[in-house]
C-alpha positions, -999 to +999 in steps of 0.1 A: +000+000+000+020+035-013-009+054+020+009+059+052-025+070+070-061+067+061-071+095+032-110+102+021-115+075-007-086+049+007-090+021+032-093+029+063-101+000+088-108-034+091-129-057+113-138-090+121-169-107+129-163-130+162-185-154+174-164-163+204-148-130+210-123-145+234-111-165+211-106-137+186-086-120+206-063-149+215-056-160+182-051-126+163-028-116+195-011-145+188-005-141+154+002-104+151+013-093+188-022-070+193-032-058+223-070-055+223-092-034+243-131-040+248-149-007+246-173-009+280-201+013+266-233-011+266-246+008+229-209-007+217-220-041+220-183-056+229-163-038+204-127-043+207-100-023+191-067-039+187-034-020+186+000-023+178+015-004+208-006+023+211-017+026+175-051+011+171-050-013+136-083-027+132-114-042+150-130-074+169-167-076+167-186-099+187-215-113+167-240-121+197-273-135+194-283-150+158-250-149+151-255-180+128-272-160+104-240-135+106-212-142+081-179-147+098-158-126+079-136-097+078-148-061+065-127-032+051-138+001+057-131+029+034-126+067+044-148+091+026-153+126+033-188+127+030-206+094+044-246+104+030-232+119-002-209+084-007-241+061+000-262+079-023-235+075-051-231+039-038-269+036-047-267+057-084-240+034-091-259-002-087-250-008-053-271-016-019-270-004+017-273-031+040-269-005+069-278+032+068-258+062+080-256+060+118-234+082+142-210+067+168-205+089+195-173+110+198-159+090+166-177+094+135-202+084+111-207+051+094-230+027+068-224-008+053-233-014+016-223-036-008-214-031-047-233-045-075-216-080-068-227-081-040-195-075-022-198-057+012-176-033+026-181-001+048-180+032+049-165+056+077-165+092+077-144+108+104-160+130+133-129+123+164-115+088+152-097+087+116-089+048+117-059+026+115-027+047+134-004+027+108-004+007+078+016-014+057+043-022+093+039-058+103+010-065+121-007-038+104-035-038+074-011-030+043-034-039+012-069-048+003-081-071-026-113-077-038-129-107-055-153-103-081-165-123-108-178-093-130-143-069-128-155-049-156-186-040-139-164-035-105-143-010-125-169+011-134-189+010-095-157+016-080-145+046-103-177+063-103-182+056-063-144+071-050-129+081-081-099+056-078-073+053-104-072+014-120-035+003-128-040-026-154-010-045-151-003-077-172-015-103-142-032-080-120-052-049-115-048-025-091-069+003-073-053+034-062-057+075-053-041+100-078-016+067-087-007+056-047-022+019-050-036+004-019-052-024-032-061-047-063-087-070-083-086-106-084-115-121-113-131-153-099-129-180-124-142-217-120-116-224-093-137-207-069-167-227-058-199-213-069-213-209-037-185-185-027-198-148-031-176-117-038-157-103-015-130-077-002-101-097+014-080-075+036-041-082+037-016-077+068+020-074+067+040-093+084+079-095+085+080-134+078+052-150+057+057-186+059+063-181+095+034-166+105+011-191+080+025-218+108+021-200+135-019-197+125-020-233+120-005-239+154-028-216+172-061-234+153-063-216+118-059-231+088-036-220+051-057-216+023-030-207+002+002-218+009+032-190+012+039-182-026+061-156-042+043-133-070+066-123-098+078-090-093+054-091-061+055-099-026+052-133-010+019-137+003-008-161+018-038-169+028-052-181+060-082-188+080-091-178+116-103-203+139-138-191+132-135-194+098-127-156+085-103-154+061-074-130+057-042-126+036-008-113+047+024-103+031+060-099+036+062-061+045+099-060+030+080-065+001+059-033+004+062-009-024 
């Protein structure tokens, strides 16, 4: 990711979905040295920040009752300047709101919505709290991918929805601000199961990626994709919590 701190139109934030919130925390504290922190306010529900020192990174949320209905997944959040104007362009564009505009207290203003794909991600607008206090350093969010099996139609949402520049490079496209890519597009061919929708995947650096891959397996997760070096790219992976969220990392050396 070529963003040192959360801009309007850039990621921002990401959080999990926890059924067992304990176990969240234990396993992503494990993984990525976080210290977490349950916010006590009853209209929070259990949120939990984790942080890197004292630099908050991303989010635990516990899923409560009828949680079963709840994926189990992890959401990026995107900064925007204007969270009612962004949702009504969300909506122009093809896309849904699965949560409207809501204020949280002393922090700032948020929705959930989802592009025509149906691939959800959220929307934060800044009134106190601006996000992530660092990217791209190991245990920190340093890219974002999403999944889509329509990328021409995800071009033309995305565009018209932040204005992002799209880097078309021979094996892989990638989203950025005024040329400062923080993320990409992978197309979903038949190696995907049907069943699996699209999605944004959020990706943390780390300083060793085959390390950490065992290291998740140890505490409970699973590798979905084994530790594998991109031409002229980082070495990545891709794991699963033991709750079954998914989430990539990368070598942060490899950071450009």
């Amino acid at each position: 990711m070529q963003l040192d701190k959360p801009v309007a139109g850039g990621p921002c934030w990401a959080e999990v979905g926890c059924p067992d919130l304990e176990a969240g925390k234990r396993f992503y504290s494990a993984l990525f040295g976080w210290r977490t922190e349950t916010d006590a306010r009853e209209e929070m529900g259990g949120y939990t920040i984790a942080y890197l020192a004292d630099a908050p990174v991303c989010a635990l949320v516990p899923l409560g009752e009828g949680a079963p209905a709840q994926p189990v997944v992890w959401y990026v959040t995107f900064a925007v300047a204007d969270l009612d104007a962004t949702v009504a362009k969300v909506r122009s564009a093809g896309g849904s709101v699965m949560s409207e505009p809501g204020d949280v207290p002393a922090m700032g203003r948020f929705a959930s919505v989802a592009d025509p794909q149906g691939a959800a991600f959220q929307l934060w607008q800044e009134r106190g709290f601006a996000g992530a206090g660092v990217l791209n350093a190991p245990g920190s969010l340093g890219w974002v991918e999403l999944l889509t099996r329509a990328p021409q139609e995800a071009k033309a949402f995305y565009t018209s929805v932040f204005g992002w520049s799209v880097n078309a490079l021979e094996r892989y496209t990638q989203w950025g601000l005024d040329g400062a890519d923080f993320g990409g597009m992978v197309p979903m061919d038949d190696k995907f199961p049907h069943e699996v929708p699209a999605h944004w995947l959020p990706y943390f650096a780390v300083a060793d990626v085959d390390a950490t891959a065992a290291d998740a397996t140890e505490a409970g997760g699973s590798v979905l994709m084994e530790p594998t070096s991109v031409p002229e790219g980082p070495r990545i992976a891709v794991l699963r919590d033991t709750q079954g969220a998914m989430f990539g990392v990368y070598r942060a050396a490899d950071a450009r």
